[in-house]
PDB file as gemmi writes it, atoms N, CA and C in Angstrom:
CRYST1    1.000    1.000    1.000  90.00  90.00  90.00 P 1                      
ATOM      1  N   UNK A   1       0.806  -1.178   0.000  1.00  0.00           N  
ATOM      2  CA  UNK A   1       0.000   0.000   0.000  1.00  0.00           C  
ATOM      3  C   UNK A   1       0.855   1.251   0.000  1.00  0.00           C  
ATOM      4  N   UNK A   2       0.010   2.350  -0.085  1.00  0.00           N  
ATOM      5  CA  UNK A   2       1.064   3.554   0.105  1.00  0.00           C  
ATOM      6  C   UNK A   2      -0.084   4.584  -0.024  1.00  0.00           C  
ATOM      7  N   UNK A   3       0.611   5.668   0.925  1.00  0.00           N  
ATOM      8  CA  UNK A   3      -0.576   7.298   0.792  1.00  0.00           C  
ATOM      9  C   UNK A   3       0.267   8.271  -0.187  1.00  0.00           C  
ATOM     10  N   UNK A   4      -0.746   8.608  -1.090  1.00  0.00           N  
ATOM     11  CA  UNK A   4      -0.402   9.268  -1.958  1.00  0.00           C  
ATOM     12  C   UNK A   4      -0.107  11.133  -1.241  1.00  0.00           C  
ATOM     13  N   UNK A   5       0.467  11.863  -2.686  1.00  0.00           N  
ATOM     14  CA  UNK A   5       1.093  12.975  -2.266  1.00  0.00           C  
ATOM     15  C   UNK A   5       0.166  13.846  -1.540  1.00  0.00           C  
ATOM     16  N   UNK A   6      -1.739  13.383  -2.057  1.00  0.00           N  
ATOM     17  CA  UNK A   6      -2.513  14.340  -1.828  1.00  0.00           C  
ATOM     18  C   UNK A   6      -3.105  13.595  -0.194  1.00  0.00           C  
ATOM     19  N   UNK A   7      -2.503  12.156   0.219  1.00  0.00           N  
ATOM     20  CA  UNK A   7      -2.810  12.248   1.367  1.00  0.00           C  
ATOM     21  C   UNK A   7      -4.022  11.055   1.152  1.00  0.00           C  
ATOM     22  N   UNK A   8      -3.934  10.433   0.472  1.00  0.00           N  
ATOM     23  CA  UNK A   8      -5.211   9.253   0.099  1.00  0.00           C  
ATOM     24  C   UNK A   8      -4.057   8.093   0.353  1.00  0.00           C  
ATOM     25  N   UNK A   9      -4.953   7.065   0.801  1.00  0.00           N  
ATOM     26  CA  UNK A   9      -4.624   5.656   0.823  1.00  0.00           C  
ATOM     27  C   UNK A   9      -4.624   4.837  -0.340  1.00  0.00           C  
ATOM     28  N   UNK A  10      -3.664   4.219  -1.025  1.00  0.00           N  
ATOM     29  CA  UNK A  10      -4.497   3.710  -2.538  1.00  0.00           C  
ATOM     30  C   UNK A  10      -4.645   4.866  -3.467  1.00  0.00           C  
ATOM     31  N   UNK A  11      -4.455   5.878  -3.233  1.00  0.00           N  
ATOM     32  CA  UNK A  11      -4.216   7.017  -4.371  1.00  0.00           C  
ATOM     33  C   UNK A  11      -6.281   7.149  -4.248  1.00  0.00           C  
ATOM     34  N   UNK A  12      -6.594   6.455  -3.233  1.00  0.00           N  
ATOM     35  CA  UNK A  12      -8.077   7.066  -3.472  1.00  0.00           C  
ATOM     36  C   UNK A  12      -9.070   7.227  -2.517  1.00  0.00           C  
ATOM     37  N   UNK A  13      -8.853   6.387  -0.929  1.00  0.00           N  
ATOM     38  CA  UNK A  13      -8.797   6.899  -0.001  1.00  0.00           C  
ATOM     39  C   UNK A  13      -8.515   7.992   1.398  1.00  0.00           C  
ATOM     40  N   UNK A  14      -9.647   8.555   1.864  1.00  0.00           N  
ATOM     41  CA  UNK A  14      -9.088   9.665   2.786  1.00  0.00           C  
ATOM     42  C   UNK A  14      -8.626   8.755   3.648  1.00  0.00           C  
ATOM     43  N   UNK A  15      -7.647   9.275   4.756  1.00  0.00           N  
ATOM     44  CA  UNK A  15      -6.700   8.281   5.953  1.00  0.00           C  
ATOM     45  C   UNK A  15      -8.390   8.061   6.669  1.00  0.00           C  
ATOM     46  N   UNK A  16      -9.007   9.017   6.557  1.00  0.00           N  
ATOM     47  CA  UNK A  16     -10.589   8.895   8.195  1.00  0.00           C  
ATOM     48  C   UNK A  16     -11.176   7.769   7.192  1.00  0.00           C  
ATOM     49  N   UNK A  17     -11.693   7.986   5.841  1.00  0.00           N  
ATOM     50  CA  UNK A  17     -12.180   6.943   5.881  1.00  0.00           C  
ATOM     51  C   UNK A  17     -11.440   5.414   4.713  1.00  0.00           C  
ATOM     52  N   UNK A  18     -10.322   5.146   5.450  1.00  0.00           N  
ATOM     53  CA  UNK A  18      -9.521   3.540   5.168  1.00  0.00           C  
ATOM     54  C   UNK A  18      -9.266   2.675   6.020  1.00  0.00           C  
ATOM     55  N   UNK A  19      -9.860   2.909   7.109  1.00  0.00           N  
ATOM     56  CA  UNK A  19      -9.806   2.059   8.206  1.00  0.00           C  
ATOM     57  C   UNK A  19     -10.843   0.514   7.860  1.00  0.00           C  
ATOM     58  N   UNK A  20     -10.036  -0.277   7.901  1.00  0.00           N  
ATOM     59  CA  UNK A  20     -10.845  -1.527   7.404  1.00  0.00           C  
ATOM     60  C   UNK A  20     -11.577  -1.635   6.040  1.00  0.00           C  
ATOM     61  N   UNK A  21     -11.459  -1.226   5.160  1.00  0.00           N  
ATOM     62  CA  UNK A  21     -11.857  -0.790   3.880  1.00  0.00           C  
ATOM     63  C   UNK A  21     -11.795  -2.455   3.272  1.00  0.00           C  
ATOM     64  N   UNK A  22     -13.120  -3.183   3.088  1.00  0.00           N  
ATOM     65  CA  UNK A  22     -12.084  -4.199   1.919  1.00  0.00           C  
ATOM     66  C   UNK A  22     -12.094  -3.980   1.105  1.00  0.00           C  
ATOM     67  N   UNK A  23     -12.060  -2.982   0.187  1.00  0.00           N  
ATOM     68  CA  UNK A  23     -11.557  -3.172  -1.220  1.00  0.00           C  
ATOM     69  C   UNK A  23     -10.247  -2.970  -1.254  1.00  0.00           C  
ATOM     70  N   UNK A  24      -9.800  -2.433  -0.218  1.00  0.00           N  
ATOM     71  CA  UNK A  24      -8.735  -1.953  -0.338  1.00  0.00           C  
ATOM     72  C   UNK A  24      -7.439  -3.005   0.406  1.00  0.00           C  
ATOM     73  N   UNK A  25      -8.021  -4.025   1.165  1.00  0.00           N  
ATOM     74  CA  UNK A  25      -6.849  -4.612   2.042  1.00  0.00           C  
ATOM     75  C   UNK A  25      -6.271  -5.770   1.038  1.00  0.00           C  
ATOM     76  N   UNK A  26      -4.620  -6.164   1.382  1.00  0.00           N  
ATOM     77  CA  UNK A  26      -4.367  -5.570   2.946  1.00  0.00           C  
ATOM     78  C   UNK A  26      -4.025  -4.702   2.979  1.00  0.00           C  
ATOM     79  N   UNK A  27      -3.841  -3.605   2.316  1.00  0.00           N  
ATOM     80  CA  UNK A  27      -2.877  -2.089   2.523  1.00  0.00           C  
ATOM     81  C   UNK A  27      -3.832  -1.946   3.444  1.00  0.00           C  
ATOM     82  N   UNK A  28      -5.180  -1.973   4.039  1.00  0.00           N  
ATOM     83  CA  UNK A  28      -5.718  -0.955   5.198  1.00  0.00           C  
ATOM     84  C   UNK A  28      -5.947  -1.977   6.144  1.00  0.00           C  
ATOM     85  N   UNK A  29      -6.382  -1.805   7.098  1.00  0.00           N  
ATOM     86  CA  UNK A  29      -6.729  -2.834   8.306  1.00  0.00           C  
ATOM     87  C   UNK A  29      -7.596  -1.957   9.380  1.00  0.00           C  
ATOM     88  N   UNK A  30      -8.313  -2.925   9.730  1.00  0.00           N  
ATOM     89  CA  UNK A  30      -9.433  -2.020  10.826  1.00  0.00           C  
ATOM     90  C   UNK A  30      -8.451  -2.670  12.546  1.00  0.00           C  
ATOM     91  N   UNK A  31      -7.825  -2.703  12.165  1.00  0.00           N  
ATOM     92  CA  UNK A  31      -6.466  -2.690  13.198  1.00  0.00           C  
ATOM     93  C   UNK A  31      -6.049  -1.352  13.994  1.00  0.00           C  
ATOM     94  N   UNK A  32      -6.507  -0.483  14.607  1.00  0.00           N  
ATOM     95  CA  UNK A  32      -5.752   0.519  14.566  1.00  0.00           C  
ATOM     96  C   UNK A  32      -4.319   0.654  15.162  1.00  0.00           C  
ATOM     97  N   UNK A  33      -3.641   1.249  15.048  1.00  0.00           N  
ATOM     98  CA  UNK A  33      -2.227   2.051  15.638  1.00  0.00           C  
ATOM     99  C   UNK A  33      -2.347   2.713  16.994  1.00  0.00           C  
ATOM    100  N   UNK A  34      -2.221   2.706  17.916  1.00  0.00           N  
ATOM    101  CA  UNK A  34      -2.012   2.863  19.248  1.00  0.00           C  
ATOM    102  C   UNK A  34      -1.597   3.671  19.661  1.00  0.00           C  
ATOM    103  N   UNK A  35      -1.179   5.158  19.900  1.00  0.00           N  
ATOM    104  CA  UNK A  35       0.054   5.397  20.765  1.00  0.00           C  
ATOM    105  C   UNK A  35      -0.510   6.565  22.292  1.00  0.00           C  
ATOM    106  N   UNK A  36       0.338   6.552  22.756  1.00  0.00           N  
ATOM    107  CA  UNK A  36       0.466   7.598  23.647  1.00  0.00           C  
ATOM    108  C   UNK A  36       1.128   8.590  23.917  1.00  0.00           C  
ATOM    109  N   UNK A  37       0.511   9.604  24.827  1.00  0.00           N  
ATOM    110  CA  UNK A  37       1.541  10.479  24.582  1.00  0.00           C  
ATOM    111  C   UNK A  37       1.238  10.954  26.063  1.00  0.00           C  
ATOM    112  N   UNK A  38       2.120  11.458  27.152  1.00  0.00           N  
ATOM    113  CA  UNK A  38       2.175  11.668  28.402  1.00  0.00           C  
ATOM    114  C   UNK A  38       2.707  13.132  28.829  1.00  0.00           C  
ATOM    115  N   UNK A  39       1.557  13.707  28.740  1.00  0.00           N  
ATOM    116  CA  UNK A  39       2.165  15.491  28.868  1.00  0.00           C  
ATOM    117  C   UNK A  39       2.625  16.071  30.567  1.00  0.00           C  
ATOM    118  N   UNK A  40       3.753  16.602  30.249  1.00  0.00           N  
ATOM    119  CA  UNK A  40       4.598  17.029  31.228  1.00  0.00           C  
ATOM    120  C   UNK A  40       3.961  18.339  31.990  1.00  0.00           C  
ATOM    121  N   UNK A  41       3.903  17.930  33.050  1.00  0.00           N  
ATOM    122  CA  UNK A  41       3.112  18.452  34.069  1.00  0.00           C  
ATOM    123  C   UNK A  41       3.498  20.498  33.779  1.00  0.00           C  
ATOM    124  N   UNK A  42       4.844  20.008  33.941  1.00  0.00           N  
ATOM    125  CA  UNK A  42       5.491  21.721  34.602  1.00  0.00           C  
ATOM    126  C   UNK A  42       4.878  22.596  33.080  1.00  0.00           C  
ATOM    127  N   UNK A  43       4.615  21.791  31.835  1.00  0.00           N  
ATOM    128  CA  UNK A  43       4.491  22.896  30.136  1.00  0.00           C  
ATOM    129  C   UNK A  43       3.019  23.191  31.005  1.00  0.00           C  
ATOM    130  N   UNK A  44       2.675  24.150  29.806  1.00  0.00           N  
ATOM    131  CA  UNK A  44       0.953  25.051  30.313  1.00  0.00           C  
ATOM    132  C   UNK A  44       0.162  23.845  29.476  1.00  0.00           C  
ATOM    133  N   UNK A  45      -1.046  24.330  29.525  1.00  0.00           N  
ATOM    134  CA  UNK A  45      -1.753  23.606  29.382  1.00  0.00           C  
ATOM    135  C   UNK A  45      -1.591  23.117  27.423  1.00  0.00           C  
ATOM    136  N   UNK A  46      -2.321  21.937  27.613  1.00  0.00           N  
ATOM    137  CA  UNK A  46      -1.437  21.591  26.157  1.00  0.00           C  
ATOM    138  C   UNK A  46      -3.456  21.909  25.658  1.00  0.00           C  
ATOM    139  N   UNK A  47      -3.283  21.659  23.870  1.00  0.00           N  
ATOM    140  CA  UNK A  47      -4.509  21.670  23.334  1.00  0.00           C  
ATOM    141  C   UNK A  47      -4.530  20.771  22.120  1.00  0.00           C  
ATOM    142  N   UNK A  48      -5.163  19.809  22.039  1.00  0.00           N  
ATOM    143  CA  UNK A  48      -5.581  18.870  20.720  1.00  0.00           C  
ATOM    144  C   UNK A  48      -6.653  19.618  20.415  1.00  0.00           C  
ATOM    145  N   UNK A  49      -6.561  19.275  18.757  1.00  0.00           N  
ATOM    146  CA  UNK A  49      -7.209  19.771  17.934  1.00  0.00           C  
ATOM    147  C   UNK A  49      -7.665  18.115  16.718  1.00  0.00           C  
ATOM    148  N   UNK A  50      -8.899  17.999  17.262  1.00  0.00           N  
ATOM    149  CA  UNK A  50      -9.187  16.711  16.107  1.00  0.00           C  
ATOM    150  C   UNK A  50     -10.208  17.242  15.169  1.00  0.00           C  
ATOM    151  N   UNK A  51     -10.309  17.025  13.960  1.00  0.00           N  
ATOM    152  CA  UNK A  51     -10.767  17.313  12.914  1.00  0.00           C  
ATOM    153  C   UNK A  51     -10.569  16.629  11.921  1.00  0.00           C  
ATOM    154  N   UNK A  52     -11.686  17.001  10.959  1.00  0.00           N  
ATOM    155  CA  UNK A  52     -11.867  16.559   9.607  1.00  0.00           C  
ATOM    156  C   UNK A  52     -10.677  16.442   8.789  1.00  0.00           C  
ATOM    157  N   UNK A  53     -10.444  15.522   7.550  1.00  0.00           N  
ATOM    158  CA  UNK A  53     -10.080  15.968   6.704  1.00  0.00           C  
ATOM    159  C   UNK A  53     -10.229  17.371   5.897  1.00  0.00           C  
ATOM    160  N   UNK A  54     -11.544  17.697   5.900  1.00  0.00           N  
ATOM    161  CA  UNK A  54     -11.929  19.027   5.365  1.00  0.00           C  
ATOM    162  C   UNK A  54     -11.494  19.953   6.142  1.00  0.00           C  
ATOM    163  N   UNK A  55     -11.092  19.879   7.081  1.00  0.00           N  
ATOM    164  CA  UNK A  55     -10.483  21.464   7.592  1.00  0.00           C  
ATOM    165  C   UNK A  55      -9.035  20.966   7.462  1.00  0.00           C  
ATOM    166  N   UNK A  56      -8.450  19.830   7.505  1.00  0.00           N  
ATOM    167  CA  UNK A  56      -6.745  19.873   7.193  1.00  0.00           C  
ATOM    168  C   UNK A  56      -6.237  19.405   6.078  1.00  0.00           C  
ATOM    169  N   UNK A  57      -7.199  19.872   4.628  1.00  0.00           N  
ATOM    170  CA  UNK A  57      -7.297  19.677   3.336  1.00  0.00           C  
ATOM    171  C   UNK A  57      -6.578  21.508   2.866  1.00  0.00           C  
ATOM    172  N   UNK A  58      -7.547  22.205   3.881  1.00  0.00           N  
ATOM    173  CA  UNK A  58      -7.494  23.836   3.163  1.00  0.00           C  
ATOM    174  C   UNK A  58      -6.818  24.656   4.400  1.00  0.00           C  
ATOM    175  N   UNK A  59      -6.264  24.077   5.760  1.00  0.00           N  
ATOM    176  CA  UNK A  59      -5.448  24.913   6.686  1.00  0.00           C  
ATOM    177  C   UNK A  59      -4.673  23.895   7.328  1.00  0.00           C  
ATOM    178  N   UNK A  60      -3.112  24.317   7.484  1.00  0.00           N  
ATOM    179  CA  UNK A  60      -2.330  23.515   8.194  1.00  0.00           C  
ATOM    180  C   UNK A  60      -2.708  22.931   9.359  1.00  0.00           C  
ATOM    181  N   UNK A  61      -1.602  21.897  10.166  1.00  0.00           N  
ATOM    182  CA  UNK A  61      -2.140  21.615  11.484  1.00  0.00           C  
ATOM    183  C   UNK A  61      -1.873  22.899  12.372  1.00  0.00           C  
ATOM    184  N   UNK A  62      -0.224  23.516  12.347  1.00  0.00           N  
ATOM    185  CA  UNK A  62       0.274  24.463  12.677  1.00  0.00           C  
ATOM    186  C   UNK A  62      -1.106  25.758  13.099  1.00  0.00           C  
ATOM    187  N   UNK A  63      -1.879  25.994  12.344  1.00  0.00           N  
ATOM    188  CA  UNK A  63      -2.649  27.162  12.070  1.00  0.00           C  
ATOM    189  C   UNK A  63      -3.951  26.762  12.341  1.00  0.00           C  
ATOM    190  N   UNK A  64      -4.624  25.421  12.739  1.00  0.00           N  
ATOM    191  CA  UNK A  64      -5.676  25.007  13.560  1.00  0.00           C  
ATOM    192  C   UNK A  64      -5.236  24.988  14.896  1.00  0.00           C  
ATOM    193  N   UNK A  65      -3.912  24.966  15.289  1.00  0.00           N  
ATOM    194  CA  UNK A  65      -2.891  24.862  16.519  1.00  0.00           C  
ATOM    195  C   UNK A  65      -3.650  26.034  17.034  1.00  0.00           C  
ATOM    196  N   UNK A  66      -2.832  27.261  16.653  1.00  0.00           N  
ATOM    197  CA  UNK A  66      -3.352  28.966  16.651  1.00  0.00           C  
ATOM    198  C   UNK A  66      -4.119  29.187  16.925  1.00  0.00           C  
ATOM    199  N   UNK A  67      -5.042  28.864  15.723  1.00  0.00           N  
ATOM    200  CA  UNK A  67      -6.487  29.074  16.133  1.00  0.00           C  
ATOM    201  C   UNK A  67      -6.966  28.810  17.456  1.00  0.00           C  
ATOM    202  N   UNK A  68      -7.313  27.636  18.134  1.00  0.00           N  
ATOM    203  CA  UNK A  68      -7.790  27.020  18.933  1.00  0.00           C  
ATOM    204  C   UNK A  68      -6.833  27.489  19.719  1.00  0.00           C  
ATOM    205  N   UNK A  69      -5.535  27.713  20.279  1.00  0.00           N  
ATOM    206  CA  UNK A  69      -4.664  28.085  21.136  1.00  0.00           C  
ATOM    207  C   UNK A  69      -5.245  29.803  21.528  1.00  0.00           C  
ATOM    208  N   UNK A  70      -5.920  30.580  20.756  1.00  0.00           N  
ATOM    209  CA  UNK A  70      -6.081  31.859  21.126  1.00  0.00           C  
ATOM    210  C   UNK A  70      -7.534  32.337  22.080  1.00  0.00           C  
ATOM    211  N   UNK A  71      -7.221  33.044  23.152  1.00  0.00           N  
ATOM    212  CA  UNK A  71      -8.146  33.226  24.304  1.00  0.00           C  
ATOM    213  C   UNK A  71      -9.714  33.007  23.821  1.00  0.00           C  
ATOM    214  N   UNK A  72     -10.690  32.686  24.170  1.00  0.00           N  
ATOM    215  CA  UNK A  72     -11.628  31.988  23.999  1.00  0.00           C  
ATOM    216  C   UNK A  72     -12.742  31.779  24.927  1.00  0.00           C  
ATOM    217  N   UNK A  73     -13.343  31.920  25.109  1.00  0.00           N  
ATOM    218  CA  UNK A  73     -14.624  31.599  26.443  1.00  0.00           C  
ATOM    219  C   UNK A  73     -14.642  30.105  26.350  1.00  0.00           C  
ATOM    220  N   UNK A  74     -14.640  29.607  25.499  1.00  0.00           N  
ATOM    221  CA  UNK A  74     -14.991  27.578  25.499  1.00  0.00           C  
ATOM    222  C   UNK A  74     -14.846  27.120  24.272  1.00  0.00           C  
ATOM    223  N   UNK A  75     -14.090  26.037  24.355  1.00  0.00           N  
ATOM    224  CA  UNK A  75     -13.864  24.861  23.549  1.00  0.00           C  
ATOM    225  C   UNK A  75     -14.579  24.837  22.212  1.00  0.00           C  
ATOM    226  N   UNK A  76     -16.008  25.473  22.562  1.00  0.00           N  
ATOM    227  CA  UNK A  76     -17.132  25.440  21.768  1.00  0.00           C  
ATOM    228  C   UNK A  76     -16.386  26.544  20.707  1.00  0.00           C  
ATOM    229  N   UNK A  77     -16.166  27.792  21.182  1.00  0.00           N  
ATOM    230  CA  UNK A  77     -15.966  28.858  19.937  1.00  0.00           C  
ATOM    231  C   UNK A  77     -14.323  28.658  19.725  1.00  0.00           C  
ATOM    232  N   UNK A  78     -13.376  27.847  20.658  1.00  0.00           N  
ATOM    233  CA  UNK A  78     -12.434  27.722  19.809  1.00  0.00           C  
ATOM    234  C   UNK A  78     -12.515  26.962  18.635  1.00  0.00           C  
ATOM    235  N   UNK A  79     -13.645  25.599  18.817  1.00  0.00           N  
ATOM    236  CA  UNK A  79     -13.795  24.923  17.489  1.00  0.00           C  
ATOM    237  C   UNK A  79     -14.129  25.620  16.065  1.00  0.00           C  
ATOM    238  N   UNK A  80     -15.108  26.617  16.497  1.00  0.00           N  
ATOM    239  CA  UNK A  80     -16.012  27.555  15.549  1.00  0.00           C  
ATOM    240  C   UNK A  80     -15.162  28.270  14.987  1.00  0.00           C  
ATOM    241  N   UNK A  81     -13.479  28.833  15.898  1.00  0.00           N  
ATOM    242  CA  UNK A  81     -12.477  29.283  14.916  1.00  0.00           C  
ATOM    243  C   UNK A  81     -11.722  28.237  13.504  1.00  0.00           C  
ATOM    244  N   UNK A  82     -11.675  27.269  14.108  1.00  0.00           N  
ATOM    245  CA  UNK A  82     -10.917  26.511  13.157  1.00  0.00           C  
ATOM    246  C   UNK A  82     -11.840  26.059  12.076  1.00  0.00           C  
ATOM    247  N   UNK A  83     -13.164  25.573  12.587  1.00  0.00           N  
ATOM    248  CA  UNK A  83     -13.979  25.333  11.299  1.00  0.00           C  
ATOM    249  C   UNK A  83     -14.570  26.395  10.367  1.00  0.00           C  
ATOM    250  N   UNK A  84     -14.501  27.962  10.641  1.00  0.00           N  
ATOM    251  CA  UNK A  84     -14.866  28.829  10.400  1.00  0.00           C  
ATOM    252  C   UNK A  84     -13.538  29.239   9.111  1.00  0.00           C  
ATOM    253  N   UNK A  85     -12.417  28.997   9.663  1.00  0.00           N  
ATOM    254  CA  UNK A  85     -11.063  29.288   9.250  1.00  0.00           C  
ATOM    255  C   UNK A  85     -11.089  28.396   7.758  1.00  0.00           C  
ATOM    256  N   UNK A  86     -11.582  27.006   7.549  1.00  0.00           N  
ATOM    257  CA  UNK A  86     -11.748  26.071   6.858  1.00  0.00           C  
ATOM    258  C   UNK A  86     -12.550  26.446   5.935  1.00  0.00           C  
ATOM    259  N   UNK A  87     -13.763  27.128   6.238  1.00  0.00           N  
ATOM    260  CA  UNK A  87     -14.668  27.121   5.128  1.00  0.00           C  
ATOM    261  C   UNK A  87     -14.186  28.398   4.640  1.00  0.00           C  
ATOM    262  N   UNK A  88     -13.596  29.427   5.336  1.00  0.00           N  
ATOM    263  CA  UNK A  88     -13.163  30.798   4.341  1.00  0.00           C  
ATOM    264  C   UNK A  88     -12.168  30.417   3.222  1.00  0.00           C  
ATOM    265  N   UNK A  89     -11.322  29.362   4.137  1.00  0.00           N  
ATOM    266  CA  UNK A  89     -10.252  28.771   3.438  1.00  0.00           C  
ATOM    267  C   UNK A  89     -10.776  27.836   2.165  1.00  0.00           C  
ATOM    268  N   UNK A  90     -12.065  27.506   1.679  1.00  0.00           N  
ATOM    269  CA  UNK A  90     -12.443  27.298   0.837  1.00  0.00           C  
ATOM    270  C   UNK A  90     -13.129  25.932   0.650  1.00  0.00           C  
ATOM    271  N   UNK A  91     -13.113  24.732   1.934  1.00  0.00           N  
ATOM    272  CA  UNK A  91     -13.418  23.872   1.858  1.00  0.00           C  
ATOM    273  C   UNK A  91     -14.686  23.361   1.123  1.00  0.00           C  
ATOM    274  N   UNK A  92     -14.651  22.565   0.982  1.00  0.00           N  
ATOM    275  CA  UNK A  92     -16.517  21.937   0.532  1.00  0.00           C  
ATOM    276  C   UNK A  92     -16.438  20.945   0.953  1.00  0.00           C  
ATOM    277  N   UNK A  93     -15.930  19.819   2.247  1.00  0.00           N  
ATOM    278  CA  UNK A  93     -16.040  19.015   2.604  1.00  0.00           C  
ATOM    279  C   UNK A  93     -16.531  19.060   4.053  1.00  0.00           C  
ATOM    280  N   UNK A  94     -16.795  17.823   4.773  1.00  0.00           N  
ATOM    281  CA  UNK A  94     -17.107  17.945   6.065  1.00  0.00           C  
ATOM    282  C   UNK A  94     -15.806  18.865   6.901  1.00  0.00           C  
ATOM    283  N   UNK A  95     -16.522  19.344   8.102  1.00  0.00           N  
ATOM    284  CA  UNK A  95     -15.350  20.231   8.298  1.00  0.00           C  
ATOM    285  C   UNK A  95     -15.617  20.367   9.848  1.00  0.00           C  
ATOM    286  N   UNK A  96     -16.118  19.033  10.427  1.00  0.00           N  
ATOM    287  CA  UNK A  96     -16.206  18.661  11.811  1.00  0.00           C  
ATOM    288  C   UNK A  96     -14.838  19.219  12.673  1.00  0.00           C  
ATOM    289  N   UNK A  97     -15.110  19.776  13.792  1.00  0.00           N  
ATOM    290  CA  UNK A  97     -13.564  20.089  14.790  1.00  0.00           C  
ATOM    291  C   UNK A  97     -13.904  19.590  15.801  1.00  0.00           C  
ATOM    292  N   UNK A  98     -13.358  19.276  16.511  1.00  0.00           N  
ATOM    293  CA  UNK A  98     -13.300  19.087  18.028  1.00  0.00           C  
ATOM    294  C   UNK A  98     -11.964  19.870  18.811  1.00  0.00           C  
ATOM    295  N   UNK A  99     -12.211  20.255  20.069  1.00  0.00           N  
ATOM    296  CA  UNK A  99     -10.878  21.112  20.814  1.00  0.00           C  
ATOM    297  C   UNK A  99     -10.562  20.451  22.435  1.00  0.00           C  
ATOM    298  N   UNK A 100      -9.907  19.924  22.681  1.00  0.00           N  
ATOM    299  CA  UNK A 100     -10.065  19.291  23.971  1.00  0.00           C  
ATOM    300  C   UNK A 100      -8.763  20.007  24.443  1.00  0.00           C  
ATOM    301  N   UNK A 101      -9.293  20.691  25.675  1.00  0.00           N  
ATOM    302  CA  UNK A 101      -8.056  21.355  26.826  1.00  0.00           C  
ATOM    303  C   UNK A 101      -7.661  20.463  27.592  1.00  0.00           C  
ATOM    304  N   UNK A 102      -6.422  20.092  27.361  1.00  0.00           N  
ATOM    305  CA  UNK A 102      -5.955  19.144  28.856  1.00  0.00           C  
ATOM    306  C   UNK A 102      -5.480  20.246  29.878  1.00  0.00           C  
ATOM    307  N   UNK A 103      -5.910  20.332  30.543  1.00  0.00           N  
ATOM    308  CA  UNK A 103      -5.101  21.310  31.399  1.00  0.00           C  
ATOM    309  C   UNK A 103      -3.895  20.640  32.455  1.00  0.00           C  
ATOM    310  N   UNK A 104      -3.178  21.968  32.667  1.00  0.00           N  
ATOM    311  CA  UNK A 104      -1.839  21.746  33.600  1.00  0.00           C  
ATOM    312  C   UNK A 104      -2.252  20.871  34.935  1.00  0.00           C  
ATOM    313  N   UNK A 105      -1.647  19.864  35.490  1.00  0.00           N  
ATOM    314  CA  UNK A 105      -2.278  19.344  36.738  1.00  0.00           C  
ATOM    315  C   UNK A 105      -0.772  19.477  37.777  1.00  0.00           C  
TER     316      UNK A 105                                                      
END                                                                             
C-alpha cells in the first residue's frame, strides 16, 4: 500500500475513511495504531485539535494549533475558529472540529 502525495490511501482513499476498507486490504486494516503520549506536568496547558479531513485539506495543522490556542470563552468557539477558518479557506467538505483542553495538573 502507500498514501499518496494528496494524502489518500491507494491514491483514493481519505486516511478517516480507510480504516478496514475491503476493497482496499491488505494495505488498510481495521487494526488501529495505538500510541500515547504523556504530557509534562510543569508545560501550560497543552490543546488537541481533532478534525476533519476538510479542515486539514485547506489549513495547516500548525494554524488550527493557533487558532484554537487563542483566548476563547470555550472549547465550543475555539472549534467555531478553526472550522470557520476552513470554510473561508475554501473547503466543501465535512469540516467537523473538536478542541479538547488538557489542562496543567
Amino acid at each position: 500500500g502507500f498514501v499518496s502525495d494528496a494524502g489518500r490511501v491507494q491514491g483514493v482513499l481519505a486516511l478517516s475513511r480507510a480504516f478496514g476498507d475491503i476493497a482496499q486490504q491488505p494495505a488498510v486494516t481495521w487494526e488501529p495504531d495505538v500510541a500515547f503520549h504523556f504530557f509534562d506536568s510543569a508545560q501550560a496547558a497543552q490543546i488537541l485539535v481533532l478534525a476533519c479531513d476538510g479542515v486539514f485539506d485547506v489549513i495547516s495543522s500548525s494554524a488550527a494549533l493557533q487558532l484554537a490556542g487563542q483566548p476563547s470563552p470555550s472549547v465550543f468557539a475555539a472549534a467555531a475558529a478553526v472550522r470557520d477558518a476552513a470554510f473561508c479557506a475554501g473547503s466543501t467538505d465535512n469540516i467537523t472540529t473538536m478542541i479538547v483542553r488538557v489542562p496543567r495538573t
